[in-house]
C-alpha positions in Angstrom: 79.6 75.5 116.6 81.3 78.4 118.3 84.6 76.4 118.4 84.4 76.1 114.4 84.0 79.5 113.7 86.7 80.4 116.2 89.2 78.3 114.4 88.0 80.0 111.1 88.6 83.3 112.5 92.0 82.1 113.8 93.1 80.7 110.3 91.7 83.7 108.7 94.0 86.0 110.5 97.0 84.0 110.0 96.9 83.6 106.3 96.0 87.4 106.3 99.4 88.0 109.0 100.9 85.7 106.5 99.9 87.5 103.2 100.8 90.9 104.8 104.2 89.9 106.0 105.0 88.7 102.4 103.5 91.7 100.2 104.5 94.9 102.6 108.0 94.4 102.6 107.6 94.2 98.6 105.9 97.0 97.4 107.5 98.8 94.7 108.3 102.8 95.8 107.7 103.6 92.3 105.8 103.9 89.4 105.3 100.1 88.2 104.5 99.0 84.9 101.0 99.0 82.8 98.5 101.3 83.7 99.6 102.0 87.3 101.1 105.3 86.8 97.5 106.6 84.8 95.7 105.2 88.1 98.1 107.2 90.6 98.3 110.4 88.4 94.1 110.1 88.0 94.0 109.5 91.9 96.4 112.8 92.4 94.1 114.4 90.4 90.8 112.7 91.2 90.3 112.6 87.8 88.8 110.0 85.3 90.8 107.0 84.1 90.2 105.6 80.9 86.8 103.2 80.6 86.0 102.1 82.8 87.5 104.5 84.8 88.0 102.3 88.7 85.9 105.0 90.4 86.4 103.1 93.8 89.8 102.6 93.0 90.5 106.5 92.4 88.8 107.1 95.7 90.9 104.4 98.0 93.8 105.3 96.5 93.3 109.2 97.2 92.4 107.9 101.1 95.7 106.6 100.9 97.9 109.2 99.7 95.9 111.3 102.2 96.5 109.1 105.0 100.0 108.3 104.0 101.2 111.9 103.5 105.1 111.3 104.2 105.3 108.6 101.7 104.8 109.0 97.6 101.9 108.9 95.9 103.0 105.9 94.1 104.3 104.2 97.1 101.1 105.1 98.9 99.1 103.2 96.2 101.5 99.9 95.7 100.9 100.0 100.0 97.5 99.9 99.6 97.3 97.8 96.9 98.9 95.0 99.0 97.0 95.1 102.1 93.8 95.1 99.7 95.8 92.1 98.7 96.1 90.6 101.6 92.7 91.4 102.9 91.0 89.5 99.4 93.3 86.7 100.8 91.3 86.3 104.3 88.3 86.8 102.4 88.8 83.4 100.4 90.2 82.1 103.4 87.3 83.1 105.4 84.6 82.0 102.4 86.5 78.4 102.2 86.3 77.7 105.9 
């Protein structure tokens, strides 16, 4: 049983090494299109977006820009907007094995 869940572990991070390797390089430095730039300027400003307003997505993406000082605020969010990315990726992986 151990051995099975050590090879689900294993395939989890490689598809999320995998996913992360293809996304990072990627990420846009600026504002993309849609509703991103609301989202960053309402994460700037910890404001509220329009309904329904991504409370949790306001709040990770001000951790970010916090974190990520020496980067833009939009570049911040498209960063962590790609390792979310990847990180849904080993869920699935993770829930199909």
């Amino acid at each position: 049983m151990f051995v099975e869940q050590r090879g689900d572990w294993i395939l989890t991070g490689t598809t999320v090494a995998f996913v992360t390797a293809v996304y990072v390089p990627c990420v846009q430095r600026t504002v993309p299109g849609g509703d991103s730039g609301e989202l960053i300027t309402t994460a700037c400003e910890l404001g509220v977006a329009h309904p329904p307003g991504y409370p949790v997505f306001t709040l990770l993406a001000r951790l970010s820009m916090y974190l990520l000082p020496s980067l833009s605020p939009a570049h911040s969010v498209n960063l962590m907007c790609s390792l979310l990315g990847a990180a849904a990726c080993g869920c699935l992986t993770l829930t199909v094995c």
